[in-house]
C-alpha positions as CSV (number, residue, x, y, z in Angstrom):
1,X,24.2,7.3,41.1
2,X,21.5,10.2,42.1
3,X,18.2,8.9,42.3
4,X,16.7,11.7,40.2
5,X,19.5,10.3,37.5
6,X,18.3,7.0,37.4
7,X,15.1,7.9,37.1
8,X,15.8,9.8,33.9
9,X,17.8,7.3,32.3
10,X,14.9,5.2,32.5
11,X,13.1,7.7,31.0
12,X,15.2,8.2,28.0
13,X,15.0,4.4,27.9
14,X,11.4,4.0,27.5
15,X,11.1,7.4,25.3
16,X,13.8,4.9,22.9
17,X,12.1,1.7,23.0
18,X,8.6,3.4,22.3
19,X,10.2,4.7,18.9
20,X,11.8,1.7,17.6
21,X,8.9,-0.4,18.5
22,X,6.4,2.4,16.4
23,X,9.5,2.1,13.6
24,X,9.6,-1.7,13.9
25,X,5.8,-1.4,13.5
26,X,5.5,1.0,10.8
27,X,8.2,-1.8,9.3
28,X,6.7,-5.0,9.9
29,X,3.1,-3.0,8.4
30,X,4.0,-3.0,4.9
31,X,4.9,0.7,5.2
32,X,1.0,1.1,4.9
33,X,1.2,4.6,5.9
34,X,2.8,5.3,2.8
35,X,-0.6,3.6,1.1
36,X,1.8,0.4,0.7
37,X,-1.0,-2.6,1.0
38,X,-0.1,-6.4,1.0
39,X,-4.1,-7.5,0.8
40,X,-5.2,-9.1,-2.0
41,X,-7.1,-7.1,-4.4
42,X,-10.7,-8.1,-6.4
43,X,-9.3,-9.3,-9.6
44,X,-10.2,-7.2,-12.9
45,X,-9.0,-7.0,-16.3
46,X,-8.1,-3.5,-17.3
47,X,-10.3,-2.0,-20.7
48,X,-9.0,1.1,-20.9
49,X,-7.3,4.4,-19.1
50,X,-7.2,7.9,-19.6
51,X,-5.0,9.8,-16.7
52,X,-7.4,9.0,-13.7
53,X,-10.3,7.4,-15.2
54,X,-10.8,3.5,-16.0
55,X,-12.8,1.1,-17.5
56,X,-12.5,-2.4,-16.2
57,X,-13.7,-5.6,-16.4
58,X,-14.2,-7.6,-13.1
59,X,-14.7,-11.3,-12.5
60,X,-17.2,-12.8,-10.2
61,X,-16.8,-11.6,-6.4
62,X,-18.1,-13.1,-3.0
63,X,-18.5,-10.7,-0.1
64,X,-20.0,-10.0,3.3
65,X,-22.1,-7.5,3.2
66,X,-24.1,-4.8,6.2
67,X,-26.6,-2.4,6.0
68,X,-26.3,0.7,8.2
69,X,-29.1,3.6,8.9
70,X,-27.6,6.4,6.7
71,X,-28.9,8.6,9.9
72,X,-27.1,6.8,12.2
73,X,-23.7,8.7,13.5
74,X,-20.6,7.4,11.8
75,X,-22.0,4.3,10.0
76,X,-19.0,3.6,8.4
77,X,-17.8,2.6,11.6
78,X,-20.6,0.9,13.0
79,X,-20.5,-1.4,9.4
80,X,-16.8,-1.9,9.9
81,X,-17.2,-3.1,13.4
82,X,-19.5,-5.6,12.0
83,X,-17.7,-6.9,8.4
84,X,-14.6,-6.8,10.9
85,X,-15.5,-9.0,13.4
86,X,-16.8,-11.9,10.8
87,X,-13.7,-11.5,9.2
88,X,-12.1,-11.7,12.4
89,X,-13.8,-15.1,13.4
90,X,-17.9,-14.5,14.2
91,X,-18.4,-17.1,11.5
92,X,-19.3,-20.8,11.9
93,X,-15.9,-22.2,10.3
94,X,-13.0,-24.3,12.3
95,X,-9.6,-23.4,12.0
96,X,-8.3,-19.7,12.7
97,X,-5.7,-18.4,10.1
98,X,-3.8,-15.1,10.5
99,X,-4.9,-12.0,9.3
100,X,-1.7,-11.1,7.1
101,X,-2.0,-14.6,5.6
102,X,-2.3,-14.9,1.9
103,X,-3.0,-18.4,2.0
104,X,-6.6,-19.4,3.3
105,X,-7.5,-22.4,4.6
106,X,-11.0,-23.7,6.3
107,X,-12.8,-27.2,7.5
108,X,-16.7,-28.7,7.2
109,X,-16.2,-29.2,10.4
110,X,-18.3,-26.6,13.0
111,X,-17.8,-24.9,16.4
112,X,-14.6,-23.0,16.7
113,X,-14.2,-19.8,14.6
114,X,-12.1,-18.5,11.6
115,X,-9.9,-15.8,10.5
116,X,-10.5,-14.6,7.2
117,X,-7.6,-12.3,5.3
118,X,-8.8,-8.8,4.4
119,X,-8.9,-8.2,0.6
120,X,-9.4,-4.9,-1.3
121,X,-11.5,-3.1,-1.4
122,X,-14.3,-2.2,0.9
123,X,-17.4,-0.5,-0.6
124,X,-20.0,1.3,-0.1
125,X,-23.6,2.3,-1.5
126,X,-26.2,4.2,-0.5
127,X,-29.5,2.9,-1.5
128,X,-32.3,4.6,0.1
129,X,-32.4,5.3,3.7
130,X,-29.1,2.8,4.7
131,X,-25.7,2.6,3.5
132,X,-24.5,-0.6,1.9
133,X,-21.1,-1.8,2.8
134,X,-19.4,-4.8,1.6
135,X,-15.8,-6.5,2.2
136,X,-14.4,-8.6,-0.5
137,X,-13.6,-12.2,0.2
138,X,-10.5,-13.8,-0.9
139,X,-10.9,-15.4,-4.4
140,X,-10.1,-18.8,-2.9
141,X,-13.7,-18.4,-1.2
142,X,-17.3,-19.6,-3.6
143,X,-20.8,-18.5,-1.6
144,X,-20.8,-22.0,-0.5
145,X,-17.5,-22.6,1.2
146,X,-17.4,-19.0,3.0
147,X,-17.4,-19.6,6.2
148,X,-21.0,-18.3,7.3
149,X,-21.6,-15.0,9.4
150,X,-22.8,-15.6,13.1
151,X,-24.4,-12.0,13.3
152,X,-27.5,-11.9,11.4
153,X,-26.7,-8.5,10.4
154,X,-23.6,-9.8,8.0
155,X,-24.4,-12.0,5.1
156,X,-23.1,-13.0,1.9
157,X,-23.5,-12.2,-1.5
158,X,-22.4,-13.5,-5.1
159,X,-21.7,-10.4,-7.2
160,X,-21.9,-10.9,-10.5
161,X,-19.1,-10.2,-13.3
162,X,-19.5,-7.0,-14.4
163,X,-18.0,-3.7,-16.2
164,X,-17.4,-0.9,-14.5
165,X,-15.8,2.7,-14.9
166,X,-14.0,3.7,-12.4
167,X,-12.0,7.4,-10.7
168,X,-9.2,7.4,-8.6
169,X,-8.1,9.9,-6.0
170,X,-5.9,10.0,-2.9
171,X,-6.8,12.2,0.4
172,X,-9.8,11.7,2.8
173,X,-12.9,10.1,1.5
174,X,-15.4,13.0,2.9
175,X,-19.0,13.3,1.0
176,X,-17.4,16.6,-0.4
177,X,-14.7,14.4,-2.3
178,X,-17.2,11.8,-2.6
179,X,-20.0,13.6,-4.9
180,X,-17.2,15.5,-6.5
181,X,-15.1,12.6,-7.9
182,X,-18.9,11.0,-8.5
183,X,-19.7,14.2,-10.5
184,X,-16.1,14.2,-12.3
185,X,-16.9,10.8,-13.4
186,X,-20.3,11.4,-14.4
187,X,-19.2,13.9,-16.6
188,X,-16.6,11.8,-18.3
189,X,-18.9,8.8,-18.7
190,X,-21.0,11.2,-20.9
191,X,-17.8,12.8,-23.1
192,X,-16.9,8.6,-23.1
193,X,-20.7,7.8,-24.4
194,X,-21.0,5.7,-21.7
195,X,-24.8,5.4,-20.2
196,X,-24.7,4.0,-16.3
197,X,-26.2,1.0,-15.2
198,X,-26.0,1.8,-11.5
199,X,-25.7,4.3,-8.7
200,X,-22.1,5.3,-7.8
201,X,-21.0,3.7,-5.3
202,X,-17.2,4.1,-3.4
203,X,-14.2,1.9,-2.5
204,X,-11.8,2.6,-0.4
205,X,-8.0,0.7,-0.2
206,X,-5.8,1.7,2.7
207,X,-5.6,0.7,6.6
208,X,-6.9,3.7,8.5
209,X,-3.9,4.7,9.7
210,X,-2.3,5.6,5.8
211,X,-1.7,9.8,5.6
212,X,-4.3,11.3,3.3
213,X,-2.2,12.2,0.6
214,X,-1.0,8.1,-0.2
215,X,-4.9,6.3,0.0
216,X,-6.5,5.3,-2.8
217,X,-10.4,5.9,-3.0
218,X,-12.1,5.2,-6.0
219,X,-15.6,5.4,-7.4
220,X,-17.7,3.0,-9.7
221,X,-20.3,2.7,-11.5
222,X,-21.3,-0.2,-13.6
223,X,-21.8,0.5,-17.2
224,X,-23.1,-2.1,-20.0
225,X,-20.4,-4.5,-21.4
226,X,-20.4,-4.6,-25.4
């Protein structure tokens, strides 16, 4: 067989196993392209709905938490870098435990690291000059037995149960669709009679890699429960 043949065969064979392996992936993902998610989700009780807004109540969380210059270029990706890697294993736990894992298990016992599974969803808060941002820790998880951060920019934090009201929206979560859905729920707060007891703050659902039009963003703010 022609040389130049061969070669192109080979060609056509790689150009075939690239796409089923990207398929396979896409697969094995959870379709999460498609905003199809398998983490676990912060638990709440749903109040009430009317078409995208909610009111909900939500139990007591634990998360790990990093502050990020709001000057600084990208700090959404310099936080997730951070919250990622303790979840990842730069923590002071034993035993390592998959990422897509919905069971967690840890040990007393110190020196090798732990994976933590990723749970829904990851927020963020301005307050002042740095953003806030915070990953939810799997409800199996108290502030004493999460594993504790080896970066002394991560910590931990109990957050309190609390009610919130809430707007959802799909596409990209840029500061113009940001402030907007902030403004949109401002506004139905008021027709609602609903005072705020906190700055808005966002939460975002999907892997990076989900098209615009399927994520799930959200904004909150925490109102007073009756």
């Amino acid at each position: 067989m022609p040389y130049q043949s061969i070669r192109s065969i080979r060609w056509i064979s790689r150009i075939i196993s690239t796409l089923l392996f990207s398929s396979l992936a896409v697969f094995v993902s959870g379709c999460s392209v498609f905003g199809i998610e398998s983490v676990e989700e912060a638990p709440y009780q749903l109040i009430e709905k009317d078409n995208q807004f909610e009111i909900r109540d939500y139990a007591a969380i634990v998360v790990a938490q990093t502050e990020v210059d709001a000057k600084a270029q990208k700090p959404g990706n310099l936080a997730f870098r951070k919250l990622f890697a303790y979840i990842s294993g730069d923590n002071l736990a034993q035993e390592k435990i998959a990422m897509t894992s919905p069971v967690i298990s840890q040990s007393d016992e110190k020196g090798s690291n732990e994976k933590i599974a990723m749970t829904a969803p990851v927020t963020y808060q301005q307050e002042g000059n740095v953003w806030r941002y915070q990953f939810v820790l799997p409800q199996s998880y108290t502030l004493d037995t999460a594993p504790r951060p080896l970066n002394p920019e991560v910590s931990l934090a109990e957050i309190a149960s609390k009610r919130v009201a809430t707007v959802r929206y799909a596409g990209r979560a840029t500061d113009e669709a940001r402030l907007d859905q902030a403004a949109a729920l401002a506004t139905w707060m008021a027709e609602q009679n609903l005072a705020p007891q906190s700055e808005p703050r966002w939460a975002g659902y999907n892997s990076p890699w989900a098209l615009p039009p399927f994520r799930r963003n959200e904004v909150l703010i925490d109102i007073a429960a009756p």
